[in-house]
Each structure stands twice: as C-alpha cells, then as structure tokens.
C-alpha positions in Angstrom: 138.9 120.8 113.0 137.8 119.3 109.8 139.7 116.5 109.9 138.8 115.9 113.2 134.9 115.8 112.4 135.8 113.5 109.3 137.5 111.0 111.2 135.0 110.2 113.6 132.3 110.1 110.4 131.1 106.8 110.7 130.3 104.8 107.0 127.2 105.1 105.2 125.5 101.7 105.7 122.3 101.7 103.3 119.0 100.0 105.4 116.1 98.8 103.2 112.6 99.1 105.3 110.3 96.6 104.5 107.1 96.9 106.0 104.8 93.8 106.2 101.6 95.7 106.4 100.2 97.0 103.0 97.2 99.4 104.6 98.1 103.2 104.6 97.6 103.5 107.9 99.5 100.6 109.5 101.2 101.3 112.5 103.8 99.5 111.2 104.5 101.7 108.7 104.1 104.7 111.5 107.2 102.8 113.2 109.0 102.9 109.6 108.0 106.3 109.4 109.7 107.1 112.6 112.6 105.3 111.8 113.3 107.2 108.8 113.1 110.5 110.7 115.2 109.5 114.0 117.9 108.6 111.7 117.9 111.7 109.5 118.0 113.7 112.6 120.1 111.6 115.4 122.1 109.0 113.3 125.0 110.1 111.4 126.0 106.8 109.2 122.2 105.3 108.5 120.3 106.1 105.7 116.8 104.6 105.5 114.7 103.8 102.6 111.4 102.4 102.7 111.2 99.6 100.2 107.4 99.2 98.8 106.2 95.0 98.9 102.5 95.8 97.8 103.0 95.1 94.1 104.9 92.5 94.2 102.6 89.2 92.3 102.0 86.3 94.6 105.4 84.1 94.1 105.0 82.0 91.0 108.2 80.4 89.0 106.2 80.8 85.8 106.5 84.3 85.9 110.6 83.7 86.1 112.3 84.0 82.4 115.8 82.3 82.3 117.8 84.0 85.1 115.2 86.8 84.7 112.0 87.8 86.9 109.1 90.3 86.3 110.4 94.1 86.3 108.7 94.7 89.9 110.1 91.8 91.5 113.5 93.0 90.1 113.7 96.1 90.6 112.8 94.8 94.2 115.3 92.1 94.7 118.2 95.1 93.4 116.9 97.3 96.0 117.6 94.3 99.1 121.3 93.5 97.3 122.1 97.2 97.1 121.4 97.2 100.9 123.6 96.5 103.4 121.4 96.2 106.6 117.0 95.4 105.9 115.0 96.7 109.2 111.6 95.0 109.1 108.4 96.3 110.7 106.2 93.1 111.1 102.8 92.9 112.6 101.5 89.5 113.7 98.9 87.5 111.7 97.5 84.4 112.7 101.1 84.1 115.1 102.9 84.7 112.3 104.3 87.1 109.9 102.0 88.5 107.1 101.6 86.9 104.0 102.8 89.8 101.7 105.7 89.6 104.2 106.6 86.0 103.8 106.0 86.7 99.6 108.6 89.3 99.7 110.9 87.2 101.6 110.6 84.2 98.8 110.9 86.7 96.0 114.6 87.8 97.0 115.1 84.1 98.2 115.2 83.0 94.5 118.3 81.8 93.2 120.6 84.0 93.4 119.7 84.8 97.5 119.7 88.1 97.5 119.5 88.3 101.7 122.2 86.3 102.3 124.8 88.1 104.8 123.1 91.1 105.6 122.4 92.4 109.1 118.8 92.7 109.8 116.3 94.1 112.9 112.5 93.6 113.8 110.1 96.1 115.2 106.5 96.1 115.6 103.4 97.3 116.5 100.6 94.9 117.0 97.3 94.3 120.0 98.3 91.5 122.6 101.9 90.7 122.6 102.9 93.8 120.7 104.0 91.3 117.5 106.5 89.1 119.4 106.0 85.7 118.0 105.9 86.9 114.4 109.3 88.0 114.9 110.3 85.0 116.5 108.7 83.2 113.4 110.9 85.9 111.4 114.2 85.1 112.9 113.5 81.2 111.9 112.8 82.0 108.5 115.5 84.1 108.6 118.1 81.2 109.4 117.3 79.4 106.0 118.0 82.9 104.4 121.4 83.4 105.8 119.8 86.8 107.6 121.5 88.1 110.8 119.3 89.8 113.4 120.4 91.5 116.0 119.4 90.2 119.3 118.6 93.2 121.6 117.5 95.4 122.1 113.9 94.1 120.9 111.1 96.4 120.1 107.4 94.4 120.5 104.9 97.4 121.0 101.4 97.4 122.1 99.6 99.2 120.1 96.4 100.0 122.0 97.9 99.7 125.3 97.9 103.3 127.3 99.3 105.6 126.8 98.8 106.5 123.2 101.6 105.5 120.9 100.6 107.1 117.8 98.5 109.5 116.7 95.3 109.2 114.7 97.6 109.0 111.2 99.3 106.4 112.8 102.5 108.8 113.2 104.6 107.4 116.5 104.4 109.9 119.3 105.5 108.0 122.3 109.0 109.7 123.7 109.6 106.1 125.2 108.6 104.6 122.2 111.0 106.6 120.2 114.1 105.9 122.5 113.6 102.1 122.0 113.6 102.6 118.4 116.3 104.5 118.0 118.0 102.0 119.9 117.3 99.2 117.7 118.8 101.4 115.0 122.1 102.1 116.8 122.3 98.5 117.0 121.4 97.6 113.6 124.1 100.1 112.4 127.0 98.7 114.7 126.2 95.7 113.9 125.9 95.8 109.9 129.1 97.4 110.7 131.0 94.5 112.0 129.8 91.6 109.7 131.3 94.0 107.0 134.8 94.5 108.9 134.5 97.8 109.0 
C-alpha cells in the first residue's frame, strides 16, 4: 500500500509568490494568502512561499558591486532561482502592473536572468476589469524575460463586484472564487512540470 501511495506522489515543485501590492491589506495579497492555504490542504506536490518585494531599493546599477548586488536584492534574486514555478498576484495601476512590481522584475532580470525558464501564473484582484490588462502587460514583459505563463485558466477578479469576495481583512471567502484559484494552481503545477521533463 505504501508503495502504491508513493508512486502516485507527484514532485515537489517550489512556487515563489510575489505580490505586487505592498499595503497589508491588499487583496492581492488575500488571493496569495489563499493560495498558500489551498495548496497546503488540496495540492500534494506545491509548496508556496510568499516572497517579500517591499524592501527591495528602486533599481539602481550603482548599488551593483562587481558580480555582486545589495544583500536584500540577493537574497531576493536566490529566492526566484531556487524556485521552480513564480505565481504572481498583480493589481492594475494606471493599466499596468505596479511599480514595485516592475522593480522586482528588473532586479532578478540583471545579468545573470534569474527568471529565465521558469513556469509562471497571474491572478488578481482589482475594481473594473478585475486586473486584466496588467496581466496582459505582465505576459509582455514577461517575453523579454524568458517567463512562461500558463494560458488558462485566467483568474481577473472584481473586487467590489457582489457578492463579497473577501472579508474585511482582505482574507478570500468566495467558494467560486476559491475553485478558480485552485485551478490556476493545478495548472501552474502541471505545467512547471512539463517544461522540467518530469
């Protein structure tokens, strides 16, 4: 029986949330939050960590030594190449992604490129159209960074649109809600799977 349970384990992929909102109560971080949970307690295989972009200085190359780059932006670009999959949870400013966002992203881009090759998947939480074309702007960024998103399913939520998705400390309460992100995480994980043969 044991052997039967290990053989249908499926491998530890490593995800590295990034969240592109730095207030404490972002919905964004809510769906990260949620996330976190759905795969401790439905996904065999994942295992999330939320990786913190709010101390991270404004990208400037005279802060890079000779191959080198301030401790905090290390110790950030080692957490993205230890990862194999990076979920990000983007809300939408100005139609676009956030600017601690888009910092983060040119931090790891530095030579070496720590994204390069690694599966990837967008949620967010937003007014309007629920974050949709700061993803979009997302996946083009993400070209140049040799990131590979998955494609469905897609996950644009409304915040403020009835009925209530999260609760008043922006913890995700909508059963729909859930189901869509789990979703996106079962597809994240098959698909970091593939583009690493295994």
């Amino acid at each position: 029986m044991a052997a039967a349970v290990g053989a249908e384990a499926k491998p530890l992929i490593k995800v590295a949330a990034i969240c592109g909102s730095l207030r404490e109560g972002s919905y964004n971080r809510g769906l990260i939050r949620s996330a976190i949970e759905i795969s401790k307690s439905s996904i065999p295989g994942v295992e999330i960590e939320h990786v913190e972009i709010a101390e991270l200085p404004m990208l400037n190359t005279d802060l890079e030594g000779e191959g080198s780059f301030p401790p905090v932006v290390e110790a950030f670009r080692q957490k993205i190449l230890e990862a194999d999959g990076i979920l990000f949870a983007s809300p939408e400013y100005n139609y676009s992604v956030s600017a601690p966002l888009k910092n983060a992203l040119d931090w790891a881009s530095r030579p070496p490129n720590v994204w390069g090759d690694k599966a990837a998947a967008i949620i967010s939480a937003s007014g309007g159209s629920g974050g949709s074309r700061s993803q979009y702007h997302l996946r083009q960024i993400g070209v140049f960074l040799d990131l590979h998103f998955i494609n469905k399913p897609e996950l644009f939520l409304n915040a403020f649109q009835p009925p209530a998705k999260f609760d008043k400390n922006s913890n995700l309460i909508d059963a729909k809600t859930r189901e869509n992100l789990k979703q996106v995480l079962l597809s994240l994980q098959a698909f970091t799977l593939r583009l690493q043969g295994r």
